[in-house]
PDB file as gemmi writes it, atoms N, CA and C in Angstrom:
CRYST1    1.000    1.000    1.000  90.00  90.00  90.00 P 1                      
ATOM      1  N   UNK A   1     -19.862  15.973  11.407  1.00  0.00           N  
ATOM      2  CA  UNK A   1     -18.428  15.752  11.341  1.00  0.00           C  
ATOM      3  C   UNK A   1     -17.764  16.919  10.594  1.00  0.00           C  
ATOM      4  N   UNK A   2     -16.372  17.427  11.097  1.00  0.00           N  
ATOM      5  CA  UNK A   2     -15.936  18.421  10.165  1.00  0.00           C  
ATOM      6  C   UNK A   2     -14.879  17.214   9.196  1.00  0.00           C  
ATOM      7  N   UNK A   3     -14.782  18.266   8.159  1.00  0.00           N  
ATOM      8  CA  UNK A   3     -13.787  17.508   6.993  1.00  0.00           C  
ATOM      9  C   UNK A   3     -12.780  18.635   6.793  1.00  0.00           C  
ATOM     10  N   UNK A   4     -11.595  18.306   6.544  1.00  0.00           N  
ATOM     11  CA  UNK A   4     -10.692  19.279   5.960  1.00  0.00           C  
ATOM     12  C   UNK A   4     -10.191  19.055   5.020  1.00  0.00           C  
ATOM     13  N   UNK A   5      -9.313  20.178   4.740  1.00  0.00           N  
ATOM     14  CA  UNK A   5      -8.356  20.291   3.617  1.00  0.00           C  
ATOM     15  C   UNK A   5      -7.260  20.480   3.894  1.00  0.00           C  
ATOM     16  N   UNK A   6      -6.561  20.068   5.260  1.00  0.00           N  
ATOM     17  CA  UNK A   6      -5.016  20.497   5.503  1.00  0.00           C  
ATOM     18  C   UNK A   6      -4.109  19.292   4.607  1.00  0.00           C  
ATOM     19  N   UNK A   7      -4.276  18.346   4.132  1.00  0.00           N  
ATOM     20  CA  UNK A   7      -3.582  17.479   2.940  1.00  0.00           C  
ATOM     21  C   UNK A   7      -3.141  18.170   1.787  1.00  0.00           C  
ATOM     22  N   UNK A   8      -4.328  18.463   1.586  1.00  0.00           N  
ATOM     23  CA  UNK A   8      -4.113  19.203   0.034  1.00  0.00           C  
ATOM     24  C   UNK A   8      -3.456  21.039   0.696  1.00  0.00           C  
ATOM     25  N   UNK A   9      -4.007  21.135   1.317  1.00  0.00           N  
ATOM     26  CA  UNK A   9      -2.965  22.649   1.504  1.00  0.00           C  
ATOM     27  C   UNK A   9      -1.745  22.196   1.780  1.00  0.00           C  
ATOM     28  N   UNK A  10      -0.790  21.212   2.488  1.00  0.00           N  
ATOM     29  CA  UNK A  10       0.408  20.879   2.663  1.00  0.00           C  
ATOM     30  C   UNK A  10       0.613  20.431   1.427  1.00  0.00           C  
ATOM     31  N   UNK A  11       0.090  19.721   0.609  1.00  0.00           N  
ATOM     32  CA  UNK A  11       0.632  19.387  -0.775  1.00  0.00           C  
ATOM     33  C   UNK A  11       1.015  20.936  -1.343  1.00  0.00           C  
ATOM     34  N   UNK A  12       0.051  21.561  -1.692  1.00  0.00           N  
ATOM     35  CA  UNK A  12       0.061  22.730  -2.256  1.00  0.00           C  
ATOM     36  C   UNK A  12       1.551  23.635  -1.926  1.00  0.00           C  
ATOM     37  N   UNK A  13       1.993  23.724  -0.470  1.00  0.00           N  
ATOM     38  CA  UNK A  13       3.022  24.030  -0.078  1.00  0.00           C  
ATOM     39  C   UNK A  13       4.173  23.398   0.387  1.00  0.00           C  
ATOM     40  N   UNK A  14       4.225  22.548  -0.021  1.00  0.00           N  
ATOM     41  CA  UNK A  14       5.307  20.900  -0.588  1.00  0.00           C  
ATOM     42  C   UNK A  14       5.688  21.059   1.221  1.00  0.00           C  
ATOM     43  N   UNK A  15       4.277  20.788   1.837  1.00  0.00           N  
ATOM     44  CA  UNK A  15       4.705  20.788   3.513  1.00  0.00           C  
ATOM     45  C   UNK A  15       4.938  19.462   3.845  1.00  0.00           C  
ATOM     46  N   UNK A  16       5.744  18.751   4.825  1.00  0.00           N  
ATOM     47  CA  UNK A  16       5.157  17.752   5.479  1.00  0.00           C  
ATOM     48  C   UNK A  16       4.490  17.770   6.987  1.00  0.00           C  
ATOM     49  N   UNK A  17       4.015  16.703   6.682  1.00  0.00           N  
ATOM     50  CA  UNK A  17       3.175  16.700   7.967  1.00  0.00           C  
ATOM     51  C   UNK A  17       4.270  17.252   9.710  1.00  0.00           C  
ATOM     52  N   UNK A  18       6.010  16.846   9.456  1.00  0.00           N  
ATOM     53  CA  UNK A  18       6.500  17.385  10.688  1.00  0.00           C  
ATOM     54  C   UNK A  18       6.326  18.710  11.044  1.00  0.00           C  
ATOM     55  N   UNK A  19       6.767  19.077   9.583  1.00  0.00           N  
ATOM     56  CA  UNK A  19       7.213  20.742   9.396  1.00  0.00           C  
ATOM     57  C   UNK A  19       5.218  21.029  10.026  1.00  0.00           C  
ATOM     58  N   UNK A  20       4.574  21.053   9.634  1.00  0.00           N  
ATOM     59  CA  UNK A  20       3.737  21.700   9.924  1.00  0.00           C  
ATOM     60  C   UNK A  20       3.091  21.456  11.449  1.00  0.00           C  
ATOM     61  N   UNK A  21       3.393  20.319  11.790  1.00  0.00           N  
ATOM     62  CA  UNK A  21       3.472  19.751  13.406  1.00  0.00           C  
ATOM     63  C   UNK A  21       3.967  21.284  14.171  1.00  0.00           C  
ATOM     64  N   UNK A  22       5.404  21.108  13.400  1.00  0.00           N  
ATOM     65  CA  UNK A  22       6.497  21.851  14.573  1.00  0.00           C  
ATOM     66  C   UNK A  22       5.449  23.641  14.270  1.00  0.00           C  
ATOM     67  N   UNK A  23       5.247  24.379  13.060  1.00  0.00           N  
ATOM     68  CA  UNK A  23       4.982  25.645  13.137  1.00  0.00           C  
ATOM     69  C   UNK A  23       3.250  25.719  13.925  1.00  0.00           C  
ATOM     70  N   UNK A  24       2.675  24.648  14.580  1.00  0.00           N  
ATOM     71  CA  UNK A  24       1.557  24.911  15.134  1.00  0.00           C  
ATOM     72  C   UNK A  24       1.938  24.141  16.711  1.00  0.00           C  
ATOM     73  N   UNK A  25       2.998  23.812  16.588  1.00  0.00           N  
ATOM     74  CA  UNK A  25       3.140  23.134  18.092  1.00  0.00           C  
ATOM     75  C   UNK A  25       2.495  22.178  18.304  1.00  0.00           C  
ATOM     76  N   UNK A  26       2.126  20.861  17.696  1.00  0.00           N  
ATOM     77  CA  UNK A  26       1.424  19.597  17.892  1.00  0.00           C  
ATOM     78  C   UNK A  26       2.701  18.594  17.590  1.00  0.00           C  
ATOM     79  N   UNK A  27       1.646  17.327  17.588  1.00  0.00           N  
ATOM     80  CA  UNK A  27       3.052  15.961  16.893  1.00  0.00           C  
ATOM     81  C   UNK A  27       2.655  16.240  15.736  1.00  0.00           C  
ATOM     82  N   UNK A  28       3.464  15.276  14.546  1.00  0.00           N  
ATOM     83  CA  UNK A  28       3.136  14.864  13.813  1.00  0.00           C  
ATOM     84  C   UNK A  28       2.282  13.980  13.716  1.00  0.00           C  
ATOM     85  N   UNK A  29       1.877  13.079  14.570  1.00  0.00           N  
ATOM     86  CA  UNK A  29       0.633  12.469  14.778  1.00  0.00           C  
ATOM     87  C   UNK A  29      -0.553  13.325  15.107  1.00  0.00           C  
ATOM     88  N   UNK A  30      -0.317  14.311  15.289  1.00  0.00           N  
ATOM     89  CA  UNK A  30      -1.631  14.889  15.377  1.00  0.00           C  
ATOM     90  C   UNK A  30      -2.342  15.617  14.024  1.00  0.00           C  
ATOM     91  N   UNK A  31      -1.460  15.696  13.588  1.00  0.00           N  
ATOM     92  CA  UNK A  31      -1.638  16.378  12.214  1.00  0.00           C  
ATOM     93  C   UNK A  31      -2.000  14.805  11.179  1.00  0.00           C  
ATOM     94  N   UNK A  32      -1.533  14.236  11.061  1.00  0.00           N  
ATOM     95  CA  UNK A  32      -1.906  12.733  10.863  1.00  0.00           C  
ATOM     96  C   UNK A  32      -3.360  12.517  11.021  1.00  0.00           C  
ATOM     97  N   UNK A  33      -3.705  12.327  12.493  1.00  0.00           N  
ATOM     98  CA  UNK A  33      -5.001  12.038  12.688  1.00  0.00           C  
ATOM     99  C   UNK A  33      -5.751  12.694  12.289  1.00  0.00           C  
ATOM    100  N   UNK A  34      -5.674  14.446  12.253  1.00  0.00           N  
ATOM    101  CA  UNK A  34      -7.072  15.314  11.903  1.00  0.00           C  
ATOM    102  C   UNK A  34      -6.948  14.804  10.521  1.00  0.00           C  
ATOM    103  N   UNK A  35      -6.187  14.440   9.430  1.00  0.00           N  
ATOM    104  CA  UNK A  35      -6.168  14.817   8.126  1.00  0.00           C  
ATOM    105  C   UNK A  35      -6.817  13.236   8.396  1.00  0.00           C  
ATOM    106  N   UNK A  36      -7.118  12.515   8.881  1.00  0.00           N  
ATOM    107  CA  UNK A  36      -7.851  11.071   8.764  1.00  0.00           C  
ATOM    108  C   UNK A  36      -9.560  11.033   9.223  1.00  0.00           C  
ATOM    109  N   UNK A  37      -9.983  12.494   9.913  1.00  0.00           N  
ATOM    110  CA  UNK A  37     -11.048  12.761  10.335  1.00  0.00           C  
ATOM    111  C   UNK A  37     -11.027  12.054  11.635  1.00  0.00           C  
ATOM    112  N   UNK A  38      -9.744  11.407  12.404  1.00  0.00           N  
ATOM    113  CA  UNK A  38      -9.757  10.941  13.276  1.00  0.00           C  
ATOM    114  C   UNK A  38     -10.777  11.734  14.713  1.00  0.00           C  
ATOM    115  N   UNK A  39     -10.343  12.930  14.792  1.00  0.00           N  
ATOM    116  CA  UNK A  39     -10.637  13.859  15.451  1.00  0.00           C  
ATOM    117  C   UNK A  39     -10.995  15.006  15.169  1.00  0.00           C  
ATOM    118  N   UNK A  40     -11.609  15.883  15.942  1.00  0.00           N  
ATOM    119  CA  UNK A  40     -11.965  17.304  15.228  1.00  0.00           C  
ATOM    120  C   UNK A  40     -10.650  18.551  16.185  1.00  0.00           C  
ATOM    121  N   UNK A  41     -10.767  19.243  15.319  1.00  0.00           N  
ATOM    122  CA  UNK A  41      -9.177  19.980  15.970  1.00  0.00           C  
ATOM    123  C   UNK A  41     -10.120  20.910  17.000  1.00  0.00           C  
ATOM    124  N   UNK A  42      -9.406  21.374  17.929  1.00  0.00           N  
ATOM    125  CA  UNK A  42      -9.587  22.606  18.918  1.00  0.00           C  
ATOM    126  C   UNK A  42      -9.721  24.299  17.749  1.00  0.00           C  
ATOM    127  N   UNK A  43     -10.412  24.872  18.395  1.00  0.00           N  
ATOM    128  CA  UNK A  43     -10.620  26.011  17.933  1.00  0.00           C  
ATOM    129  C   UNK A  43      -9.506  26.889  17.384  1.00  0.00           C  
ATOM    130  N   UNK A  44      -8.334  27.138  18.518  1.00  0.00           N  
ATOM    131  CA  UNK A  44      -7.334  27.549  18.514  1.00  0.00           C  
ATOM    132  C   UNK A  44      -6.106  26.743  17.656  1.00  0.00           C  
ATOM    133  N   UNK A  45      -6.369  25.038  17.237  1.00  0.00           N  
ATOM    134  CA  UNK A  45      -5.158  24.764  16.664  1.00  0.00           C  
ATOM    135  C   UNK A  45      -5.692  24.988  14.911  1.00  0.00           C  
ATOM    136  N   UNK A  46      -7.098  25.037  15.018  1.00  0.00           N  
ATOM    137  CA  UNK A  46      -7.802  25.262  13.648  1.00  0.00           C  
ATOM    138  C   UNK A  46      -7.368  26.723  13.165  1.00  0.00           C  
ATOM    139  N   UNK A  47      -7.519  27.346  13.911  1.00  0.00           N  
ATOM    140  CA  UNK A  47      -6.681  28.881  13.468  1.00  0.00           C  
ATOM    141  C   UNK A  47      -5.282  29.193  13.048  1.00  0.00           C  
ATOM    142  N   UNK A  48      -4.925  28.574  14.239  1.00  0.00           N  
ATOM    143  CA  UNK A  48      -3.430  28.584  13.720  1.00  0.00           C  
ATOM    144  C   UNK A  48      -2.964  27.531  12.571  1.00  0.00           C  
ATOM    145  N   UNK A  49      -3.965  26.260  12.160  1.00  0.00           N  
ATOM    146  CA  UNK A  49      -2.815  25.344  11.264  1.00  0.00           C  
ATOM    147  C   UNK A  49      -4.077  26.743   9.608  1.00  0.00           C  
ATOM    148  N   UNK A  50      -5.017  26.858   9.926  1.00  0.00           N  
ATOM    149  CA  UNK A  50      -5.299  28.219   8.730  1.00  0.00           C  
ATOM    150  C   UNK A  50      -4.411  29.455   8.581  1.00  0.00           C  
ATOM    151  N   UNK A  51      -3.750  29.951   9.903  1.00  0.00           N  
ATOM    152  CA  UNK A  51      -2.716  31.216   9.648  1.00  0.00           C  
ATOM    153  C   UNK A  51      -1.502  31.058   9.235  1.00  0.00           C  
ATOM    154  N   UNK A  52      -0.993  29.581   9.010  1.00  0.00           N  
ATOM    155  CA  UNK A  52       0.689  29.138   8.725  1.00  0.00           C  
ATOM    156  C   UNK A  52       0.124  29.030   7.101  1.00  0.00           C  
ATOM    157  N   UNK A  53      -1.284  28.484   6.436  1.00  0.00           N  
ATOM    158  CA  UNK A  53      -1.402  28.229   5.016  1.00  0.00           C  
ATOM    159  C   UNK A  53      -1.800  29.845   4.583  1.00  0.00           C  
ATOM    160  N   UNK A  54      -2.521  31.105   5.441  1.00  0.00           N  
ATOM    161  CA  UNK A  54      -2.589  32.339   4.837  1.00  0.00           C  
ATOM    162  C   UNK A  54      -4.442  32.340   4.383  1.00  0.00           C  
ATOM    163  N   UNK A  55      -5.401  31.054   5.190  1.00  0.00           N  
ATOM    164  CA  UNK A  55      -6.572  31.279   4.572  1.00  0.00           C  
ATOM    165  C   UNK A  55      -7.353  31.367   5.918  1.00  0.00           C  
ATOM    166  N   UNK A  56      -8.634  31.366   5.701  1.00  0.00           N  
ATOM    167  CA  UNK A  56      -9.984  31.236   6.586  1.00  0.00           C  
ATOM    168  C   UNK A  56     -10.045  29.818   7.515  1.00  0.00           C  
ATOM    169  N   UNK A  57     -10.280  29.851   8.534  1.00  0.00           N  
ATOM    170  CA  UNK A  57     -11.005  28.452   8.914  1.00  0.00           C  
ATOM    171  C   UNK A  57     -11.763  27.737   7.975  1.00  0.00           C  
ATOM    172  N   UNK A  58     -12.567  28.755   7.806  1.00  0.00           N  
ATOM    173  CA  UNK A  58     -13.689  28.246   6.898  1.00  0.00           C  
ATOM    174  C   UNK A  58     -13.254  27.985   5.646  1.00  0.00           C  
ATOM    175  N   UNK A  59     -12.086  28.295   4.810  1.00  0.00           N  
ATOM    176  CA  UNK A  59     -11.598  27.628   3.805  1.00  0.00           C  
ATOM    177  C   UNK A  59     -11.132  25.786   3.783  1.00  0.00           C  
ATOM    178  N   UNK A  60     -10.502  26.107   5.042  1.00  0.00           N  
ATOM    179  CA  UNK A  60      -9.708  24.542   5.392  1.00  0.00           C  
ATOM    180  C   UNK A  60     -10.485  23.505   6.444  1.00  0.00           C  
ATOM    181  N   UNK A  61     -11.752  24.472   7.100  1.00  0.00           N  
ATOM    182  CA  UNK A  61     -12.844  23.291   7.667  1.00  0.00           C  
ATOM    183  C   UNK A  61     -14.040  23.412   7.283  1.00  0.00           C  
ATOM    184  N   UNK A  62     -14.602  22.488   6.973  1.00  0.00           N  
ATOM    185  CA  UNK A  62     -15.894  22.471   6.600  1.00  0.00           C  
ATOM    186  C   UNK A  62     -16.800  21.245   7.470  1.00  0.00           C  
ATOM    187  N   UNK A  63     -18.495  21.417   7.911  1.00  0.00           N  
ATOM    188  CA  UNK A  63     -18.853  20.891   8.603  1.00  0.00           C  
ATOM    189  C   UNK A  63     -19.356  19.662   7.421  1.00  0.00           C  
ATOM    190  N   UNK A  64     -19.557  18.980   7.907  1.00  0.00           N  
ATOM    191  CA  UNK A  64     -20.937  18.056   6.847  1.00  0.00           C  
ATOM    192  C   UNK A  64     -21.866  17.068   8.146  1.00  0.00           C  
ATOM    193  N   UNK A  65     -22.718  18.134   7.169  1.00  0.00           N  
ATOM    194  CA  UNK A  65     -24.367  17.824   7.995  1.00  0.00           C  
ATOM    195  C   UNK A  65     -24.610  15.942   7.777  1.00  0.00           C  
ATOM    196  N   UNK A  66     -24.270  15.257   6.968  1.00  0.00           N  
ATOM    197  CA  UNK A  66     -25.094  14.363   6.208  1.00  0.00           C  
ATOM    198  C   UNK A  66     -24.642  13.026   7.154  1.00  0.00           C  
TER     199      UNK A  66                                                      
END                                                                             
């Protein structure tokens, strides 16, 4: 399963979940669900919701083996 950190990076940048919907082009439900582990994001929306916060994929996804 991957886990993220797009919660705490939108905290960090007093985002909400619309605002950051609208600068990656999803709903706000979609941004909702990944931050619930509902789903795992696409390659391409994982990049882009990492290039609107300024870090790595690999900062804001992480896999867990367990």
């Amino acid at each position: 399963m991957i886990k993220n950190r797009i919660k705490e990076y939108r905290a960090r940048y007093d985002m909400k979940q619309e605002e950051l919907a609208a600068r990656v082009g999803v709903r706000r439900e979609t941004i909702g669900n990944l931050e619930k582990g509902k789903y795992n994001p696409s390659l391409v929306l994982a990049w882009n919701i990492a290039k609107v916060f300024g870090v790595t994929i690999e900062e804001l996804f992480t896999v867990d083996e367990s």
